[in-house]
KOLTI-865236 format. One record per residue (C-alpha): residue in three letters; residue number from 1; x, y, z. Coordinates in nm, 2 decimals, always signed. Example, Ala and Ser with C-alpha at 12.3 -4.5 7.8 and 13.67 -1.06 7.14 Angstrom:
BEGIN
REC,rest,nr,u,v,w
REC,ala,1,+1.23,-0.45,+0.78 .
REC,ser,2,+1.37,-0.11,+0.71 .
This chain:
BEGIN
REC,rest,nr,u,v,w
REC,unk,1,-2.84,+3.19,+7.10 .
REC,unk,2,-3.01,+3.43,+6.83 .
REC,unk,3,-3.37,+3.37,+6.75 .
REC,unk,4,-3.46,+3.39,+6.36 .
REC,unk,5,-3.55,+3.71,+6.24 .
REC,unk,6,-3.29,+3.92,+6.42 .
REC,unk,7,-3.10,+4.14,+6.19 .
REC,unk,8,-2.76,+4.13,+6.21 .
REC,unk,9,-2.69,+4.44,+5.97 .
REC,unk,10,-2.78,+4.32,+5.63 .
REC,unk,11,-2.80,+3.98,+5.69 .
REC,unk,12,-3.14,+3.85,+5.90 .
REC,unk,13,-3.10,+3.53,+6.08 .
REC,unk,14,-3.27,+3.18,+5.97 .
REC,unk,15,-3.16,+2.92,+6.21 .
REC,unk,16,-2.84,+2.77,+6.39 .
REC,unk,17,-2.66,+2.55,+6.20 .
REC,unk,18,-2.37,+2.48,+6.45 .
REC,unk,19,-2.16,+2.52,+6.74 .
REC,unk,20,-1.83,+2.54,+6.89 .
REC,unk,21,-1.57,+2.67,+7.12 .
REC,unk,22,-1.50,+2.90,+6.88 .
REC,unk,23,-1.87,+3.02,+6.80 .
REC,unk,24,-2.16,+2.96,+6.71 .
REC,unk,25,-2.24,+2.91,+6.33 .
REC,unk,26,-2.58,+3.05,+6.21 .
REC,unk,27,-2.77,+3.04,+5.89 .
REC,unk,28,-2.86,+3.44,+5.76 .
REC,unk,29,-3.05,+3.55,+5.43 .
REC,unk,30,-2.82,+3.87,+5.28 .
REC,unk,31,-3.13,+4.09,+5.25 .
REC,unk,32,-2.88,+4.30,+4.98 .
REC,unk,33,-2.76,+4.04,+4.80 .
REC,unk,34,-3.03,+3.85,+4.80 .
REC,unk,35,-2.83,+3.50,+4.91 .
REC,unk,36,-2.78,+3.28,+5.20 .
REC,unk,37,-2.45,+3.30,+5.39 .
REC,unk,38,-2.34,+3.18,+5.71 .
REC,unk,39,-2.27,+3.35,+6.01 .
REC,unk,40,-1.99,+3.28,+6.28 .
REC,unk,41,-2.05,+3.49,+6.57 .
REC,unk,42,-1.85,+3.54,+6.89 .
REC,unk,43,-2.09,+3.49,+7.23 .
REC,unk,44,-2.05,+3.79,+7.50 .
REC,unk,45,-1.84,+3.61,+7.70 .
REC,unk,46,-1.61,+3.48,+7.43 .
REC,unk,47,-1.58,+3.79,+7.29 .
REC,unk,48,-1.48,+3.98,+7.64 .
REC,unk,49,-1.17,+3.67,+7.58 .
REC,unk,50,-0.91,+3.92,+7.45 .
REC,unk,51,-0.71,+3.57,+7.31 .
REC,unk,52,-1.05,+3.40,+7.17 .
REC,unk,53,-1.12,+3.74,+7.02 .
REC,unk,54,-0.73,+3.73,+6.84 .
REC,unk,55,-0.81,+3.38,+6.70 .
REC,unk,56,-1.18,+3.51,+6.57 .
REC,unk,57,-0.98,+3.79,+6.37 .
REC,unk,58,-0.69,+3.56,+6.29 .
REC,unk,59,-0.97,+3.29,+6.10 .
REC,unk,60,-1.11,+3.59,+5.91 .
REC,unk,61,-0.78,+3.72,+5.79 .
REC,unk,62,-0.65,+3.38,+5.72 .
REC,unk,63,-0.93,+3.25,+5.50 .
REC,unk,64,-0.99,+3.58,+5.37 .
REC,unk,65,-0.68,+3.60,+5.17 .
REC,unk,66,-0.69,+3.25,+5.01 .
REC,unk,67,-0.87,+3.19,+4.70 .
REC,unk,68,-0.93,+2.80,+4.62 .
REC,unk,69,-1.19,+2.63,+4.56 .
REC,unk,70,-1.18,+2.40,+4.85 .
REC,unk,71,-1.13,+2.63,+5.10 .
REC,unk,72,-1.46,+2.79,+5.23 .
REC,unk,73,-1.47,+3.18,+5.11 .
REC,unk,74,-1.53,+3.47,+5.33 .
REC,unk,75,-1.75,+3.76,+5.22 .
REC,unk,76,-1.67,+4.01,+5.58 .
REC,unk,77,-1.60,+4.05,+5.91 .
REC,unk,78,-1.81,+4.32,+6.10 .
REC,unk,79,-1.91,+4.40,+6.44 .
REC,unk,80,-2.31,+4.46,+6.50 .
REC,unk,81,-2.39,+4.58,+6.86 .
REC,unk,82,-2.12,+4.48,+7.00 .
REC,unk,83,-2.18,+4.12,+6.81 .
REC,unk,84,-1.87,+4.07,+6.61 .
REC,unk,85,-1.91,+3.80,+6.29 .
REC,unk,86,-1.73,+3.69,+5.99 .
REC,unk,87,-2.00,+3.63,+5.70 .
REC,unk,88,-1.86,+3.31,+5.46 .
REC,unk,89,-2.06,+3.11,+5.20 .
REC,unk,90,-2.32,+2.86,+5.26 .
REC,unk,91,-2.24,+2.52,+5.24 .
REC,unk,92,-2.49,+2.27,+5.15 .
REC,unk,93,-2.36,+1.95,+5.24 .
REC,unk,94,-2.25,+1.71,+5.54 .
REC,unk,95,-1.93,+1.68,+5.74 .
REC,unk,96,-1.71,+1.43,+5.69 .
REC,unk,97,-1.78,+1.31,+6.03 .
REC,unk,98,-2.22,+1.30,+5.93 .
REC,unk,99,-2.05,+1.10,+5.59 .
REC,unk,100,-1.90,+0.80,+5.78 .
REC,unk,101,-2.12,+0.77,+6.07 .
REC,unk,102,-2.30,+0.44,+5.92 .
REC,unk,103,-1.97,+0.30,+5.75 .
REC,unk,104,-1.64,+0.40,+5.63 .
REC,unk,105,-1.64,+0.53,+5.30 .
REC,unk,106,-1.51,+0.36,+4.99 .
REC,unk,107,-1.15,+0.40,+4.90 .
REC,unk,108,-1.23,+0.62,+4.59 .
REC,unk,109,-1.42,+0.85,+4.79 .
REC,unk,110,-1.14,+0.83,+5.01 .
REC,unk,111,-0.91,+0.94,+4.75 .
REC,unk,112,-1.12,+1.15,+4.61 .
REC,unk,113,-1.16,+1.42,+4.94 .
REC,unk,114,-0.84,+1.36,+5.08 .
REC,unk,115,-0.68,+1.52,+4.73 .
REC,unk,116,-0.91,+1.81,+4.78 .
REC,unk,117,-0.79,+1.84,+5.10 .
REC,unk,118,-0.42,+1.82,+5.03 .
REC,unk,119,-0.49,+2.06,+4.76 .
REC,unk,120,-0.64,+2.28,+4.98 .
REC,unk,121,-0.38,+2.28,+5.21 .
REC,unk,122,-0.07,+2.30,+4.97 .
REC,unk,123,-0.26,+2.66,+4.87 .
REC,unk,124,-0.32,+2.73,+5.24 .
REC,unk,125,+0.07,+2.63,+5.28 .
REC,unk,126,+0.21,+2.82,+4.99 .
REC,unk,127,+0.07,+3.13,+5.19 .
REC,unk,128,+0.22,+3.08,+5.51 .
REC,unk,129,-0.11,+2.99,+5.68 .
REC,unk,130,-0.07,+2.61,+5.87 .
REC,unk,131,-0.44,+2.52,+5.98 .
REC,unk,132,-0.37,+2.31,+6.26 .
REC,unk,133,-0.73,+2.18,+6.33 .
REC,unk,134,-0.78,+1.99,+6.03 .
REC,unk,135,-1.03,+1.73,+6.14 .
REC,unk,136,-1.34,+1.53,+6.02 .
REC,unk,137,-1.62,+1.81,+6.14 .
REC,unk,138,-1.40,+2.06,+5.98 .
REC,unk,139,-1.45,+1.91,+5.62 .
REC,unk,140,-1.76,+1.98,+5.45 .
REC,unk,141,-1.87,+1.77,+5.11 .
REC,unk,142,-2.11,+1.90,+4.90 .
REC,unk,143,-2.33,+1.67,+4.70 .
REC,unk,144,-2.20,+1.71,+4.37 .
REC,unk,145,-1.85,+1.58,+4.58 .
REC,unk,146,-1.66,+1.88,+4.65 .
REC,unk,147,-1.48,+1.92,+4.94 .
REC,unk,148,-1.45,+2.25,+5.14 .
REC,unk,149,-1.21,+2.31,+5.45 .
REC,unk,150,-1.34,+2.52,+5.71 .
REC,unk,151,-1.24,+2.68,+6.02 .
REC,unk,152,-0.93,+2.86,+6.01 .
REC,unk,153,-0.99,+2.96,+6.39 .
REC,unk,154,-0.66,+2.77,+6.51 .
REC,unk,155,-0.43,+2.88,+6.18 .
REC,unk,156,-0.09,+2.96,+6.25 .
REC,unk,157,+0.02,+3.26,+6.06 .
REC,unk,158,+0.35,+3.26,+5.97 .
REC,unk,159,+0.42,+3.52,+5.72 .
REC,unk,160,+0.37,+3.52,+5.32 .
REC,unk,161,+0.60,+3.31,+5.12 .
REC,unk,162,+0.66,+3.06,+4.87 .
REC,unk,163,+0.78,+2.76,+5.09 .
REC,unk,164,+0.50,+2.48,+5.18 .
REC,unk,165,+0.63,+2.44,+5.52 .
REC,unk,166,+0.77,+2.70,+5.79 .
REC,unk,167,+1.06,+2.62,+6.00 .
REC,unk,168,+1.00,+2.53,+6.34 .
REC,unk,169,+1.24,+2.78,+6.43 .
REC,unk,170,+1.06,+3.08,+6.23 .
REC,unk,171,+0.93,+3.34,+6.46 .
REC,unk,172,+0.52,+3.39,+6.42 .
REC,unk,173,+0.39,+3.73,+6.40 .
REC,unk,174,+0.39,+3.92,+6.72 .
REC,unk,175,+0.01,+3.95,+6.72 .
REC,unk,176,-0.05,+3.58,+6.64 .
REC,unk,177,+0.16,+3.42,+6.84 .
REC,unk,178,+0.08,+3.07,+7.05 .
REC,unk,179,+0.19,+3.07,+7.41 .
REC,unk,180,+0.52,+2.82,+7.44 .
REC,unk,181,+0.36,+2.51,+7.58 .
REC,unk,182,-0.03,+2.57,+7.51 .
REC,unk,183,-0.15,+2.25,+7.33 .
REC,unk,184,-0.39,+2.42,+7.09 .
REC,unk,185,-0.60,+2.17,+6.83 .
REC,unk,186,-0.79,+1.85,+6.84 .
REC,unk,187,-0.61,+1.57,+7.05 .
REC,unk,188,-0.74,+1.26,+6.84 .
REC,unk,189,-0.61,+1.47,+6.51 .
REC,unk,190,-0.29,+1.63,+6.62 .
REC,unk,191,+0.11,+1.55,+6.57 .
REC,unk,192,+0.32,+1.44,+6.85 .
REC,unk,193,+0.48,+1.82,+6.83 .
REC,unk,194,+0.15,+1.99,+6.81 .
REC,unk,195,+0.02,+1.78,+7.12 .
REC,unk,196,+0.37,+1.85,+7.32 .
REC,unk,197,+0.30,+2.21,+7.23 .
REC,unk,198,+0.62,+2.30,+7.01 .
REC,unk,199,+0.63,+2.48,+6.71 .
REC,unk,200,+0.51,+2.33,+6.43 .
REC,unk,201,+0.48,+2.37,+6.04 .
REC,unk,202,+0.30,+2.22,+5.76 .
REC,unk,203,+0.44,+1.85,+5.84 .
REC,unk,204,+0.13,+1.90,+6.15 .
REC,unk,205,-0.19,+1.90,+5.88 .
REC,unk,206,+0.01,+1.64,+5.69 .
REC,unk,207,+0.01,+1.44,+6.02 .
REC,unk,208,-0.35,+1.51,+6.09 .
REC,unk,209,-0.50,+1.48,+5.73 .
REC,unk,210,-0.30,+1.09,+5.76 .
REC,unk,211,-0.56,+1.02,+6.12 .
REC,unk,212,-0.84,+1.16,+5.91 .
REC,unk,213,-0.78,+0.96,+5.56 .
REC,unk,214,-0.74,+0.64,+5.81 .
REC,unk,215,-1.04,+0.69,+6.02 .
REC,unk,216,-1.24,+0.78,+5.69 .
REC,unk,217,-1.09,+0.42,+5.53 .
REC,unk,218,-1.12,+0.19,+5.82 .
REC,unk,219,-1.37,+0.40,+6.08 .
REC,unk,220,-1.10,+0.35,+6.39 .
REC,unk,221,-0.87,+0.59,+6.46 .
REC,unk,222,-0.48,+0.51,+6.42 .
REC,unk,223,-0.44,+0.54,+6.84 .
REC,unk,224,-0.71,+0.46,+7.02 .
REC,unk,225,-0.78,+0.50,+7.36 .
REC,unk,226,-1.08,+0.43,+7.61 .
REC,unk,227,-0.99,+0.85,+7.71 .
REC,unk,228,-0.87,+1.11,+7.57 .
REC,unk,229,-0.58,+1.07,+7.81 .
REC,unk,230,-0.49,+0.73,+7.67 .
REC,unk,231,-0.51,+0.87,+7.31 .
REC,unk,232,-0.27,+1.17,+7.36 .
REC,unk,233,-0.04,+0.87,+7.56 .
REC,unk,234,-0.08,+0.67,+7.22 .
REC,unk,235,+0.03,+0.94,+6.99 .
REC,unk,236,+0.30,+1.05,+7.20 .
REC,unk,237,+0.49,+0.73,+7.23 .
REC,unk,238,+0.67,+0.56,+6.98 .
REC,unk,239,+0.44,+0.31,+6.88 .
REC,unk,240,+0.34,+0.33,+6.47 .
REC,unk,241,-0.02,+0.31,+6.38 .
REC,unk,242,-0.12,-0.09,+6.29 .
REC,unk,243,-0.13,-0.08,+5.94 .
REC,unk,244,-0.46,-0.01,+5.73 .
REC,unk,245,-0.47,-0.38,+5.59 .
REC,unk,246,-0.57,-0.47,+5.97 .
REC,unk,247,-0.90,-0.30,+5.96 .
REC,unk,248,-0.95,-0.29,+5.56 .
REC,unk,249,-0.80,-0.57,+5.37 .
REC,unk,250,-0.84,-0.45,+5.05 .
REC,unk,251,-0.66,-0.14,+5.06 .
REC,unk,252,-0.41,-0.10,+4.79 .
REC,unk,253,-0.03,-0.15,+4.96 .
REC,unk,254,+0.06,+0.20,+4.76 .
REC,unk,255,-0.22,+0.35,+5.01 .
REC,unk,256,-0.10,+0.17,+5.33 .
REC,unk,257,+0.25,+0.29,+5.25 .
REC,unk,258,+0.13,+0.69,+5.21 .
REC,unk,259,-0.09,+0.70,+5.52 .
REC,unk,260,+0.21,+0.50,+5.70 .
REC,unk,261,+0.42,+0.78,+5.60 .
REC,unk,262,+0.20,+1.03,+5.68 .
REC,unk,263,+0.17,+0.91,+6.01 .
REC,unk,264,+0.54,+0.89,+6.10 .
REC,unk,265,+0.55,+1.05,+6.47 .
REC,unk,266,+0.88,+1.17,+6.38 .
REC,unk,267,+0.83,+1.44,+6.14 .
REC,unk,268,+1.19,+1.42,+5.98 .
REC,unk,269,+1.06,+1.06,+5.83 .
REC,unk,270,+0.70,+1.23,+5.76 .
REC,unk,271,+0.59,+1.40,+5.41 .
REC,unk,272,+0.79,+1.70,+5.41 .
REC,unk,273,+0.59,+1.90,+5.20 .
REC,unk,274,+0.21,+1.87,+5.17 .
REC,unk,275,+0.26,+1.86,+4.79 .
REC,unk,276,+0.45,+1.56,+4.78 .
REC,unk,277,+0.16,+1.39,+4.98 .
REC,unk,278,-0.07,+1.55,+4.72 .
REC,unk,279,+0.11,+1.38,+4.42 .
REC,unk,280,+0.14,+1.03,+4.55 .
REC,unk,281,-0.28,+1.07,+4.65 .
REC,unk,282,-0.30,+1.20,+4.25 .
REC,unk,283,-0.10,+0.91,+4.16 .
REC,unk,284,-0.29,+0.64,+4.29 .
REC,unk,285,-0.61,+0.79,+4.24 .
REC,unk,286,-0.58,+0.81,+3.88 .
REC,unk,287,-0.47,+0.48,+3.89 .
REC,unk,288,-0.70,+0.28,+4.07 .
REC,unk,289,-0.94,+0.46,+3.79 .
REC,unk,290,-0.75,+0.37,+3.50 .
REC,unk,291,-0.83,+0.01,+3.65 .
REC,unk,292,-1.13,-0.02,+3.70 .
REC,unk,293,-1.16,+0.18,+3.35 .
REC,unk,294,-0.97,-0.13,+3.21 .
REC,unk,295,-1.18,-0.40,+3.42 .
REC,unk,296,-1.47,-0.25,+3.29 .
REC,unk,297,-1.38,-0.22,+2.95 .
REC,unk,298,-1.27,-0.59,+3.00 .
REC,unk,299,-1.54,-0.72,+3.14 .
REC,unk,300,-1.76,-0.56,+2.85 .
REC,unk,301,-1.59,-0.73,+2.58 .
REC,unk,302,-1.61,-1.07,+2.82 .
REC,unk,303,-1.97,-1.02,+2.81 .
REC,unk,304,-1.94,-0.93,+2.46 .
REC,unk,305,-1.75,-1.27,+2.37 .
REC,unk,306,-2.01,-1.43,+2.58 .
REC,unk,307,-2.36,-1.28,+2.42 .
REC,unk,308,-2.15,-1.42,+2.06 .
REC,unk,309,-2.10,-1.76,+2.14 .
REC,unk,310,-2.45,-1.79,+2.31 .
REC,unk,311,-2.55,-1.66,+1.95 .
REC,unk,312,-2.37,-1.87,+1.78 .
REC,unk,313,-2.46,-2.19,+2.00 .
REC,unk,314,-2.89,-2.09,+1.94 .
REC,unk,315,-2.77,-2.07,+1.52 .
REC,unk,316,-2.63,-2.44,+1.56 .
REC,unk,317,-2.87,-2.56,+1.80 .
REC,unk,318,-3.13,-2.38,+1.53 .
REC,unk,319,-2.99,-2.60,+1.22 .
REC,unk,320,-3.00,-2.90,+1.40 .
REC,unk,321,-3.35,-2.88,+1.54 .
REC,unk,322,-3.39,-2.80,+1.14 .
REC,unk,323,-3.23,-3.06,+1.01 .
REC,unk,324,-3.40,-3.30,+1.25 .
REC,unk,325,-3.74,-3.16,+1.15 .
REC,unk,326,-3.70,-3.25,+0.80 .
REC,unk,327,-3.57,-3.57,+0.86 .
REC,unk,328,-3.83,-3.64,+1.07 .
REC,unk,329,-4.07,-3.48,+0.82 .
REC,unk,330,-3.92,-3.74,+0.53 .
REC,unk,331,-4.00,-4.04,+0.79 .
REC,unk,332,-4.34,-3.94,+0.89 .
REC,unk,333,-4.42,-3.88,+0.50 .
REC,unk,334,-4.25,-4.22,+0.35 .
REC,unk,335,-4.46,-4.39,+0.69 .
REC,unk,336,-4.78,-4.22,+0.55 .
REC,unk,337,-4.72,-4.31,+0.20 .
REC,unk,338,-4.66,-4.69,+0.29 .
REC,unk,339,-4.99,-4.71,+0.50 .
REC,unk,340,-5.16,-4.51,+0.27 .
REC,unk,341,-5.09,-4.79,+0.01 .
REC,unk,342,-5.12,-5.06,+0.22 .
REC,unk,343,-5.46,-4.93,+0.32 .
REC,unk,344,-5.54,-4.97,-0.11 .
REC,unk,345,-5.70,-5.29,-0.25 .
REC,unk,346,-5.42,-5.47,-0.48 .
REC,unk,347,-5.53,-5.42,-0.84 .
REC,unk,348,-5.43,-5.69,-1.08 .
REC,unk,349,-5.46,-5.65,-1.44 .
REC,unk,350,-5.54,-5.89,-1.72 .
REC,unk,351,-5.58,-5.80,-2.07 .
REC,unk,352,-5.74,-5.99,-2.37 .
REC,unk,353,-5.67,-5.80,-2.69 .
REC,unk,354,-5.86,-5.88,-3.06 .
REC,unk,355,-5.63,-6.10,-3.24 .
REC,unk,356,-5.53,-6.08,-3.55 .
REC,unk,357,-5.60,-6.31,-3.88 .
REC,unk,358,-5.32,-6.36,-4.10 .
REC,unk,359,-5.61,-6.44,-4.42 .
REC,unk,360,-5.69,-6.17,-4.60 .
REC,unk,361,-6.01,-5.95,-4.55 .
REC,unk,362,-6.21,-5.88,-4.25 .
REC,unk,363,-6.10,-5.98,-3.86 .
REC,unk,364,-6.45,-6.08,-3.78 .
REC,unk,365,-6.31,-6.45,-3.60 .
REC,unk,366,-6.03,-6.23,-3.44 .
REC,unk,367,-6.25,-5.99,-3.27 .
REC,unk,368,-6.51,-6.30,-3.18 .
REC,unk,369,-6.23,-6.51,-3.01 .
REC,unk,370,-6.09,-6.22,-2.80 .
REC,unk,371,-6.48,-6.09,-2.73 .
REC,unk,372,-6.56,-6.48,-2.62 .
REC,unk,373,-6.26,-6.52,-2.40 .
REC,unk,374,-6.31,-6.19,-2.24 .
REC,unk,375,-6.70,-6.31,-2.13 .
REC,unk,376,-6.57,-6.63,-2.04 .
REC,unk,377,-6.35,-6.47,-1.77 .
REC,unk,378,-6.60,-6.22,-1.65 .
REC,unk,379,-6.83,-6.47,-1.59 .
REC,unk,380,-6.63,-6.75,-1.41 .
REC,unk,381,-6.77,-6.77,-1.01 .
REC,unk,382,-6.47,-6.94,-0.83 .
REC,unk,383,-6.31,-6.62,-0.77 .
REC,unk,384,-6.05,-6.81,-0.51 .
REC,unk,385,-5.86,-6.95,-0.84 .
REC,unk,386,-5.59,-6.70,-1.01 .
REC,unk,387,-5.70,-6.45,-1.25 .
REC,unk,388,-5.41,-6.52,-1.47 .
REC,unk,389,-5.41,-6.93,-1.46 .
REC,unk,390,-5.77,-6.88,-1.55 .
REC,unk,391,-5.72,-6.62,-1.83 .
REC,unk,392,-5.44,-6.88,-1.95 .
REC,unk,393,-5.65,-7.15,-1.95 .
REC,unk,394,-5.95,-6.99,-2.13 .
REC,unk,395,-5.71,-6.85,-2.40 .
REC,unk,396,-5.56,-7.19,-2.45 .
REC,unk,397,-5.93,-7.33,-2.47 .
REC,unk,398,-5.97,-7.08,-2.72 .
REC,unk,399,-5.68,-7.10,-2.95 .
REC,unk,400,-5.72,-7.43,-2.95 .
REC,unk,401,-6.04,-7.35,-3.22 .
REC,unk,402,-5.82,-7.14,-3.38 .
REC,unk,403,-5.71,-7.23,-3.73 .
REC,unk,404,-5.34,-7.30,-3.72 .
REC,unk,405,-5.25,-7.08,-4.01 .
REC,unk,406,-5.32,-6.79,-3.75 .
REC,unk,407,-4.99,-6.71,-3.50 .
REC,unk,408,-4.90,-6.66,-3.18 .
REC,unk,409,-4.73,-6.35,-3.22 .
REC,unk,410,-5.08,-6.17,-3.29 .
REC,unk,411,-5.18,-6.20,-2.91 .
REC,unk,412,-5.14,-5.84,-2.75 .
REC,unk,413,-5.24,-5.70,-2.42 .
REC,unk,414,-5.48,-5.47,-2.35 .
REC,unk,415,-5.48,-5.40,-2.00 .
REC,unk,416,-5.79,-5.49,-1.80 .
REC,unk,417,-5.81,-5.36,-1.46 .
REC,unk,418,-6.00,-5.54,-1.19 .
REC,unk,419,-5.97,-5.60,-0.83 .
REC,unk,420,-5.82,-5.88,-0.63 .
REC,unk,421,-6.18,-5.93,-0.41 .
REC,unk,422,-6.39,-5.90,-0.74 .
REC,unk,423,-6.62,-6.19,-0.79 .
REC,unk,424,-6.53,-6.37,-1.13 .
């Protein structure tokens, strides 16, 4: 293990950042460039392994001559004092496997790395490169969601060209070469051919990128085993994987029927080309988004028609409460007005006007009769009696004086107002 500070050329070590068979991973400042890379470097005794040493060199040259943009890109491979490394880019992110450690992710997550995967390895296919380790630890998400394959350490190099899968029958390039019958990969990830050790083409990652979109979906693996044993027994035989909907209900049935068929032990029924895989993920990624798109735009204009009647009920329940205001405003006013005047003394009214004499010159008599009548009813005491029966009577008393060539028709009203609990 390097300690930070040592140099390694231009690039100074920081700190490990990982380890494996094939290495140990190291972050290094690039004291020229003036930017952090990472380091995978060979220990002694790997790197006295003549076939570990092939593989080292076979990684560099593989990723080295692919340019995508989820592929992990490498700067150089050197040797330092006897130290050989390949410097690549730093990733700031997790593995796949650090992602789903507390639960399985959600299905458009899912979808979402297993495209950039598949895309990945459609560019990785196209070149002739098979990466046969594809695996959860060997995927690396960033946090803005980009997905990066590493580790080309186990890539099969078959020769440039333009197909997306070699056939098995294809020789491999002298130098690169597997051993007939070495089982080379990660036994819960790989095909039924890669784990018999036969030759295998791009229909392998399609197989292995199926176990990883599962496990990533459902957090079991398709064949399961208490041992590693029992897991390469499960994958060999001809037992299917249960079906997603066991572990994850929800999953849409166009999903359960792509990772079924990527999972087909016999490869002839598999995907036969990683881009066919990557256009049926495409396909139901965009749309399970143009549904929840739609949902969402639905349930906006639900909430929409909602918020509008709730509006509209508050305006009717704002008239009524209105109208019922000013009806009850009228009551309470016509209830004040009647105890108002019920509260009131009744005022009666009695007039005694001058009368008029129908002789010739001045209406002295007329004036004295109506002035005599009025003092006679002013100054009666029985105030129990009724104002009018008494004004009657001391009229008729009076009139009775009156000379009879004077008429009735002169008596007029002059209104008198007095009240009811007066005393007379």
């Amino acid at each position: 293990m390097l300690k930070p500070g040592t140099k390694l050329g231009r690039y100074e070590i920081r700190s490990q950042i990982g380890a494996g068979g094939m290495g140990e991973v190291y972050l290094a400042q690039d004291t020229r460039l003036d930017r952090k890379v990472a380091l995978k470097i060979l220990p002694d005794e790997v790197a006295a392994d003549p076939d570990r040493m092939k593989r080292f060199v076979q990684e560099a040259k593989a990723a080295s001559g692919l340019n995508h943009p989820n592929i992990i890109t490498i700067y150089e491979i050197d040797q330092t004092d006897s130290t050989p490394f390949i410097a690549t880019e730093f990733i700031e992110g997790s593995t796949l496997r650090e992602r789903m450690r507390a639960q399985p992710l959600p299905i458009g997550e899912v979808l979402n790395v297993a495209v950039q995967i598949a895309s990945a390895l459609a560019a990785a296919h196209a070149n002739g490169i098979v990466h046969r380790d594809i695996k959860p630890e060997n995927i690396i998400v960033r946090s803005d969601g980009i997905a990066k394959v590493l580790d080309f350490g186990l890539a099969k190099l078959t020769g440039q060209g333009s197909k997306d899968w070699v056939d098995s029958g294809a020789p491999t390039q002298p130098h690169l070469k597997t051993d007939s019958g070495v089982v080379i990969g990660t036994a819960t990830y790989m095909s039924p051919e890669q784990a018999r050790g036969h030759e295998v083409d791009g229909r392998t990652d399609i197989f292995s990128l199926g176990v990883v979109i599962y496990e990533l979906r459902t957090g079991h693996l398709p064949f399961e085993g208490s041992s590693i044993y029992e897991i390469m027994a499960a994958i060999l035989s001809d037992r299917e994987s249960p079906p997603l909907s066991r572990y994850s209900p929800e999953v849409p049935a166009e999903m359960e029927r792509i990772v079924s068929k990527a999972l087909r032990k016999n490869r002839e029924e598999r995907y036969q080309t990683i881009k066919d895989l990557l256009l049926d993920l495409q396909s139901l990624k965009q749309q399970l988004e143009f549904e929840r798109t739609h949902q969402t735009r639905l349930a906006r204009e639900d909430r929409a028609v909602q918020v509008s009647r709730v509006t509209a009920r508050r305006k009717q329940l704002l008239g009524v409460l209105g109208i019922l205001l000013l009806i009850g405003g009228a009551i309470g006013y016509a209830w004040w007005r009647q105890a108002h005047a019920l509260s009131q003394p009744e005022i009666k009214s009695l007039a005694v006007l001058p009368l008029k004499s129908l002789d010739a010159g001045e209406n002295y008599l007329g004036l004295g009769i109506a002035d005599a009548a009025i003092r006679r009813v002013s100054q009666r005491a029985d105030s129990s009696c009724d104002r009018q029966v008494q004004c009657a009577d001391i009229l008729m008393r009076t009139l009775m004086l009156w000379p009879q060539r004077n008429s009735w028709e002169s008596i007029r009203c002059w209104k008198v107002r007095f009240s009811a609990r007066m005393t007379v």
